[in-house]
N, CA, C and O of each residue as an XYZ file, in Angstrom:
376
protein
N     -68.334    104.872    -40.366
C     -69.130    103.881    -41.057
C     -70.509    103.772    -40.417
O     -70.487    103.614    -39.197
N     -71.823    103.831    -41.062
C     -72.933    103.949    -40.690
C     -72.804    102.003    -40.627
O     -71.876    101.258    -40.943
N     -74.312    101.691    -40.026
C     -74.545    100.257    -39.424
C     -74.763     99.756    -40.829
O     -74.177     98.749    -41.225
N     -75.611    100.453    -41.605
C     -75.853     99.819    -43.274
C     -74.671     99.413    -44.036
O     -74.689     98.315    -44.594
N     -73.494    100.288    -44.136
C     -71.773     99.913    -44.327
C     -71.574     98.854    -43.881
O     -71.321     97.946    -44.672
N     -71.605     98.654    -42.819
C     -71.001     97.416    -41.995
C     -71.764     95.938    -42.235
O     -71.143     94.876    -42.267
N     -73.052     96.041    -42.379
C     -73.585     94.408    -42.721
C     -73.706     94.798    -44.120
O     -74.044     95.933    -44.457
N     -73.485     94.046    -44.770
C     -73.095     93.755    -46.007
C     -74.468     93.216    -46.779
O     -75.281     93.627    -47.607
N     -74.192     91.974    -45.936
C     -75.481     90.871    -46.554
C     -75.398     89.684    -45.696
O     -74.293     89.315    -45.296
N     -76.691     88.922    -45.312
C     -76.871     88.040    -44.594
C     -76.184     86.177    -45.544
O     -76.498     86.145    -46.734
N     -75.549     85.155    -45.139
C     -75.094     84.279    -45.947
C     -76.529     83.194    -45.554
O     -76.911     82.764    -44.465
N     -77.012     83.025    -46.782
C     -78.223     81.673    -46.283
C     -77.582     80.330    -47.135
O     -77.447     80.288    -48.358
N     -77.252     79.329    -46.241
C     -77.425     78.070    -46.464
C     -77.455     77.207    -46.014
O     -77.032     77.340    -44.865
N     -77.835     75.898    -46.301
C     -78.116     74.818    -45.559
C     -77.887     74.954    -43.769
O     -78.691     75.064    -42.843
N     -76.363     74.884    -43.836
C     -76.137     74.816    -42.378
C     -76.045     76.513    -41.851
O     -75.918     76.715    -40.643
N     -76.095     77.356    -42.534
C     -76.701     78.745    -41.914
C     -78.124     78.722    -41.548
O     -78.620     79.399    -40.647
N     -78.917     77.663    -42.526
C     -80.759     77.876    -41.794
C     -80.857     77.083    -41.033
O     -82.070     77.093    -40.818
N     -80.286     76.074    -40.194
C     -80.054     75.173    -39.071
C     -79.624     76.433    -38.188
O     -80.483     76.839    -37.405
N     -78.873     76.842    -38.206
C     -78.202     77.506    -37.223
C     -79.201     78.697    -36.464
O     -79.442     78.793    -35.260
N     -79.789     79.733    -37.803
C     -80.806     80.348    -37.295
C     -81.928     79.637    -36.275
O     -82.480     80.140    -35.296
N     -82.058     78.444    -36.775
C     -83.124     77.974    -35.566
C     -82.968     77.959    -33.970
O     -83.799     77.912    -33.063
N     -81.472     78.022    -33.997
C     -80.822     78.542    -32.959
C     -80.743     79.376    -32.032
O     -80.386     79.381    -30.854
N     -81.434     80.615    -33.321
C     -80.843     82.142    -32.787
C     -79.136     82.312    -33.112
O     -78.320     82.925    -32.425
N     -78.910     81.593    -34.326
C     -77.451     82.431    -34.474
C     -78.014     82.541    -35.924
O     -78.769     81.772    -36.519
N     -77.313     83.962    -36.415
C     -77.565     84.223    -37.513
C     -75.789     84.735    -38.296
O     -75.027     85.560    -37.793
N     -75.541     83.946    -39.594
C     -74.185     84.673    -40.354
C     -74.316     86.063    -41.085
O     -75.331     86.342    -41.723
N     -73.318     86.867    -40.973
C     -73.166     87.832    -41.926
C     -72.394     88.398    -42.686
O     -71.485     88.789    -41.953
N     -72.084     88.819    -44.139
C     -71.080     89.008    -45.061
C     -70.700     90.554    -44.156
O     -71.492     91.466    -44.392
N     -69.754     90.818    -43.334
C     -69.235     92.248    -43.103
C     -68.422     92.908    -43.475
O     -67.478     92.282    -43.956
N     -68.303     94.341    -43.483
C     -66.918     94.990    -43.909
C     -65.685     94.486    -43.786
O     -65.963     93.440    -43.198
N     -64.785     94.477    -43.888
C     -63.343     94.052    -43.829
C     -62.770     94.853    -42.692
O     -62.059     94.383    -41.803
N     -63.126     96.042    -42.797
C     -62.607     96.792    -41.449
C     -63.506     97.017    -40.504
O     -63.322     98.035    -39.836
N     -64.915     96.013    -40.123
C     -65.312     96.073    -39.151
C     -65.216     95.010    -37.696
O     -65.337     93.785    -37.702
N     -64.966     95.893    -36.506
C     -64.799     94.555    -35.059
C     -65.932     93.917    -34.775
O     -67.083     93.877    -35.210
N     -65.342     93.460    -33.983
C     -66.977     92.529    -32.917
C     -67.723     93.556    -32.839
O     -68.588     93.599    -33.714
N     -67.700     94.923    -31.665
C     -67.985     95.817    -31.500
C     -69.054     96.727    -32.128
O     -70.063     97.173    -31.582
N     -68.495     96.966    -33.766
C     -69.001     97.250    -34.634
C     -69.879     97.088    -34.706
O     -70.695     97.967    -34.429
N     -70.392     95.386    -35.286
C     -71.108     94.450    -35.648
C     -72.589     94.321    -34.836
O     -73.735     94.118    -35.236
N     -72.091     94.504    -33.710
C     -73.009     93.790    -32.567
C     -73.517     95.221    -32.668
O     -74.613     95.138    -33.223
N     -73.242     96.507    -32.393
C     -73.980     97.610    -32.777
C     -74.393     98.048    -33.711
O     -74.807     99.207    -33.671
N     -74.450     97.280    -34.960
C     -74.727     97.566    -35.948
C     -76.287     96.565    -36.313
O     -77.263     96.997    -36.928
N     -76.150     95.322    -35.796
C     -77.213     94.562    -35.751
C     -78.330     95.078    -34.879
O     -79.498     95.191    -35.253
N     -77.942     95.331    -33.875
C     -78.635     95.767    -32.560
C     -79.651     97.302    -33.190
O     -80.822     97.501    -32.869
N     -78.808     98.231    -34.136
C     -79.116     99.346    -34.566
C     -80.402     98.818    -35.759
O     -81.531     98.909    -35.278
N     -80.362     98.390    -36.947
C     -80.663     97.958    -37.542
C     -81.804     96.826    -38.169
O     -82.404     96.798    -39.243
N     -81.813     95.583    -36.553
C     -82.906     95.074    -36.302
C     -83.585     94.818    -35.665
O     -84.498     93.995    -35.732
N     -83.207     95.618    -34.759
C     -83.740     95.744    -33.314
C     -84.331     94.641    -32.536
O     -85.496     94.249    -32.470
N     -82.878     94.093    -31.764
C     -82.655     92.942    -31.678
C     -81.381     92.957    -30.748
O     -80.324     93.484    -31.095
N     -81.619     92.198    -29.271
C     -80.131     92.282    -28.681
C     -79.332     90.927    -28.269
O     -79.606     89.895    -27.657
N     -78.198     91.476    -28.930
C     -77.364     90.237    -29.061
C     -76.106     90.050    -27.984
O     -75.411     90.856    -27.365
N     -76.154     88.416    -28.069
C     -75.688     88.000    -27.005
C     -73.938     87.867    -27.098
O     -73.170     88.081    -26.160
N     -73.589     87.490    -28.374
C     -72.167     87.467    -28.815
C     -72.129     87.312    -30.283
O     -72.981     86.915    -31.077
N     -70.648     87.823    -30.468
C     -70.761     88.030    -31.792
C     -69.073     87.405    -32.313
O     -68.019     87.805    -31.818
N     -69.152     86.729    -33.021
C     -67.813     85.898    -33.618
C     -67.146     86.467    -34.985
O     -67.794     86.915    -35.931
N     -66.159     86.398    -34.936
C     -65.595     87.772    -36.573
C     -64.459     86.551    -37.029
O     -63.673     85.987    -36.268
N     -64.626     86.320    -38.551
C     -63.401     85.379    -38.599
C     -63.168     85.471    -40.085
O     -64.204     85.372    -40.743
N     -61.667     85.695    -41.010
C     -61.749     86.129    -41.808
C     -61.835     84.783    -42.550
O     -61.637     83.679    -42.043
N     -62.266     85.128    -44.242
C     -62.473     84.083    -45.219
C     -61.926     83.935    -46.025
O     -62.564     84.232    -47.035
N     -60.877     83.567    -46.237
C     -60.197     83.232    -47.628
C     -60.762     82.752    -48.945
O     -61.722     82.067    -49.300
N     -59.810     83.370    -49.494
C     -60.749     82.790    -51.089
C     -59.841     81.401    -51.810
O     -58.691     81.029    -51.577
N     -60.700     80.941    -52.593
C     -60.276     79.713    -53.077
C     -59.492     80.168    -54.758
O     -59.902     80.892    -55.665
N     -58.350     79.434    -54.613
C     -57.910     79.180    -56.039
C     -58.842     78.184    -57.254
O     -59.246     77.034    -57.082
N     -58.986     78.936    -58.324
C     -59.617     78.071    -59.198
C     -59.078     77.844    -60.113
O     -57.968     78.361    -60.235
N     -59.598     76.957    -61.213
C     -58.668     77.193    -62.561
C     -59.855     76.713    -63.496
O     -60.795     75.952    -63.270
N     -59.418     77.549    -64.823
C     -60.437     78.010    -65.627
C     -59.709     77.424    -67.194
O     -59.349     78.123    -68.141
N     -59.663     76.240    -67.091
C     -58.753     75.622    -68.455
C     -57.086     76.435    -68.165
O     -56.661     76.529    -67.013
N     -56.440     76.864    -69.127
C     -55.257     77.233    -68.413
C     -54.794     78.077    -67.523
O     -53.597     77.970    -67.256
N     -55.524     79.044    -66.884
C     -55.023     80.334    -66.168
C     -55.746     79.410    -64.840
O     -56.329     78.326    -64.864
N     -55.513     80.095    -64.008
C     -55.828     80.160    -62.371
C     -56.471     81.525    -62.044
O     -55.871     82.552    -62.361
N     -57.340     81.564    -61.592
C     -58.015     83.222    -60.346
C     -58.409     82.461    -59.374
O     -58.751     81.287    -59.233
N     -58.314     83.191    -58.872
C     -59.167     83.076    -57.109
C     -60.411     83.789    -57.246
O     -60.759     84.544    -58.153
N     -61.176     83.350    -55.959
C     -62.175     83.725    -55.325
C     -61.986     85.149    -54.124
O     -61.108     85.071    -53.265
N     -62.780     86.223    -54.193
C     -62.576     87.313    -52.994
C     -62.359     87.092    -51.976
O     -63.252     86.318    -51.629
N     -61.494     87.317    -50.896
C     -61.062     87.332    -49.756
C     -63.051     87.988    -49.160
O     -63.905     88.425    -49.931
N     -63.180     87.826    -47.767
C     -64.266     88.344    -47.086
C     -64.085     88.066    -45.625
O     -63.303     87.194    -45.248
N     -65.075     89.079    -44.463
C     -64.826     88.959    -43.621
C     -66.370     88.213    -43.346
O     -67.052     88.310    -44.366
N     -66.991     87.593    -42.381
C     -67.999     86.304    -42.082
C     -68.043     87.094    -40.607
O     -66.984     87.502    -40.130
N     -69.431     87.314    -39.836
C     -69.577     87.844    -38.831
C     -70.705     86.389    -38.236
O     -71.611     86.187    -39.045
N     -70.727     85.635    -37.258
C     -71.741     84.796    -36.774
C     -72.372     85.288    -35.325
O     -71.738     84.976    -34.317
N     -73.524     86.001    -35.189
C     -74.316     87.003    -34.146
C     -75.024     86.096    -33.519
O     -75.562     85.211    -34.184
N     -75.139     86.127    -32.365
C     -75.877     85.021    -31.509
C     -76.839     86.016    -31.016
O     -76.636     87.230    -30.989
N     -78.057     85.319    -30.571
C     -79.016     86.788    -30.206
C     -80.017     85.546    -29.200
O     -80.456     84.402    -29.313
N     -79.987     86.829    -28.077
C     -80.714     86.332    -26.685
C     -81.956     85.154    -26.886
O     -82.147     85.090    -28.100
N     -82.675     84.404    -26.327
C     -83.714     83.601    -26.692
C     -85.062     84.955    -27.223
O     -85.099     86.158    -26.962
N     -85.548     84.508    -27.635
C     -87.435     85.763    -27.886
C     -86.628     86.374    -28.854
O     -87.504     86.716    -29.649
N     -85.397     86.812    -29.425
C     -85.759     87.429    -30.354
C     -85.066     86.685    -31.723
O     -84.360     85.677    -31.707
N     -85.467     87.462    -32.882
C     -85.695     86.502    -33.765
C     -84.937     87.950    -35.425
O     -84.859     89.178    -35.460
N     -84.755     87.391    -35.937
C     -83.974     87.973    -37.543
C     -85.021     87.432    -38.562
O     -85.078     86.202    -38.549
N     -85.964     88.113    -39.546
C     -86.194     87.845    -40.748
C     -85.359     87.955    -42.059
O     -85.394     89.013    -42.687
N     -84.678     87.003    -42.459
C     -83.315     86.837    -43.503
C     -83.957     86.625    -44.565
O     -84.124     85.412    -44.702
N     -84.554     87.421    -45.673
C     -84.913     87.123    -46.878
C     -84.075     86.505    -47.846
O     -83.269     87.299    -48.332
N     -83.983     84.978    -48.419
C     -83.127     84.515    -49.248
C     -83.028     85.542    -50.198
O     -84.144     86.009    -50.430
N     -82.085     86.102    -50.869
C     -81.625     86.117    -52.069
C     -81.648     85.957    -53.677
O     -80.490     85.995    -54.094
N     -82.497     85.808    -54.610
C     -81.930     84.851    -56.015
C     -80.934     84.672    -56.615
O     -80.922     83.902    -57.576
């Protein structure tokens, strides 16, 4: 898996753009990627070195749609902490 495979997409919201002020930044990752991975994959990618990296999986939510039920996608959520001085440009999304 190249580093582009592995981050997916950055998650922006409310309490994700608090957090960046931090220096922690979230990320949508592969399903089969580790800490390991991750942290070399960020490091590769934005050149940027990070201090720890948290992996925790996401369950999806049951919904219901008048009579049937679906769920929401299962996902894996990566949260990258990165040394003080350096910094992530996260372009929102539309």
């Amino acid at each position: 898996m190249t580093s582009f495979e592995i981050i997916i997409e950055p998650v922006v919201t409310e309490k994700t753009t608090a957090q960046m002020e931090k220096g922690k930044y979230t990320f949508i990752v592969d399903k089969r990627a580790n800490s390991q991975m991750v942290r070399k994959a960020v490091e590769e990618v934005f050149s940027v070195k990070v201090k720890s990296v948290n992996v925790g999986q996401v369950y999806g939510k049951k919904k219901r749609s008048r009579w049937s039920f679906s769920k929401t996608p299962n996902y894996k959520k990566a949260i990258v902490t990165l040394f003080p001085g350096y910094k992530i440009e996260v372009i929102q999304s539309a």
